[in-house]
C-alpha positions, 0 to 999 in steps of 0.5 A: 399394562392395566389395559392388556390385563383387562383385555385378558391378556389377548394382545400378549405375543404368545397368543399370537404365536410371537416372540415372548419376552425373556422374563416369559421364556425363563419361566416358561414351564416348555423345556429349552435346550442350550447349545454352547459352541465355541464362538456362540451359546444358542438357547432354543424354546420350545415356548413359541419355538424361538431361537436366541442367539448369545455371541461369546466371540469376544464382540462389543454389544453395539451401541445401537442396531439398525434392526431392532427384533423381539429378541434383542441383540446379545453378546455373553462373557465370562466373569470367574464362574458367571456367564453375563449376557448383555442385551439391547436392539429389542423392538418395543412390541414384546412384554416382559412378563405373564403380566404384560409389562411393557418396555421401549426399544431402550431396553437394556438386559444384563443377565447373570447365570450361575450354577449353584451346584450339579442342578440347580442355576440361578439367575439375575436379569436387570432391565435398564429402560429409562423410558419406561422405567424409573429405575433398573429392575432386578429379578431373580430366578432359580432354576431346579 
C-alpha cells in the first residue's frame, strides 16, 4: 500500500480503466443504477462502467470458484428489513479503497444494506481475508 501511494496511486485499476473495489464504487461520486428483478439485483456503475451481479435465487455462495474476477462472486438475502450480500471468488488484482488497500483472492465481503428512511441507506461491509488482514474490517457507509 505504502508502495502504490508512493507511486501516485498509478497502479490503482481505475487509472487503467479496470474494475475497482467495492469500497471505491460506493464512494465513487459517478451515479449507479440498481436493478431488482426477481431472481437477481444488478447494480450498474457508471465509475469504470461495471456491472455487479447479486443472485437472490436462494443459491448457496459457493465454497470456491474456479474464476476468481475483480468483482467476486455474490449471492443477497433478505434478513427482516436488511438486504445481505455475501461475496467471495475475487482475484487479487483489485484494491479496496482510494488508498490502495489490498486483498488476496480469501476476500470474503458480508454487506449489509438498510434503508434508514425515504433517502437515506446505510451500509456495512465486513472484509474477512485472513491473509491480509489480522482481523475482519468493518466499515460504514451512509448514503443521502
Amino acid at each position: 500500500m505504502k508502495k502504490r501511494l508512493a507511486d501516485g496511486s498509478k497502479d490503482n485499476p481505475d487509472a487503467a480503466c479496470l474494475p475497482i473495489g467495492y469500497m471505491q464504487s460506493h464512494t465513487h461520486s459517478q451515479p449507479r443504477k440498481v436493478i431488482q428483478l426477481p431472481d437477481l439485483i444488478v447494480i450498474l456503475y457508471e465509475a469504470s462502467a461495471e456491472r455487479r451481479e447479486i443472485f437472490t435465487d436462494g443459491r448457496p455462495l459457493p465454497k470456491e470458484t474456479n474464476l476468481p474476477a475483480y468483482l467476486g462472486y455474490s449471492v443477497g438475502r433478505w434478513d427482516k428489513d436488511v438486504f445481505v450480500v455475501e461475496s467471495n471468488g475475487f482475484n487479487d488484482r483489485g484494491v479496496m479503497d482510494w488508498s490502495g488497500h489490498f486483498h488476496s483472492e480469501d476476500l470474503r465481503l458480508t454487506e449489509r444494506y438498510r434503508r434508514r428512511d425515504m433517502g437515506h441507506l446505510d451500509l456495512e461491509m465486513v472484509f474477512d481475508d485472513p491473509k491480509t488482514f489480522v482481523r475482519p474490517i468493518t466499515m460504514k457507509i451512509g448514503f443521502e
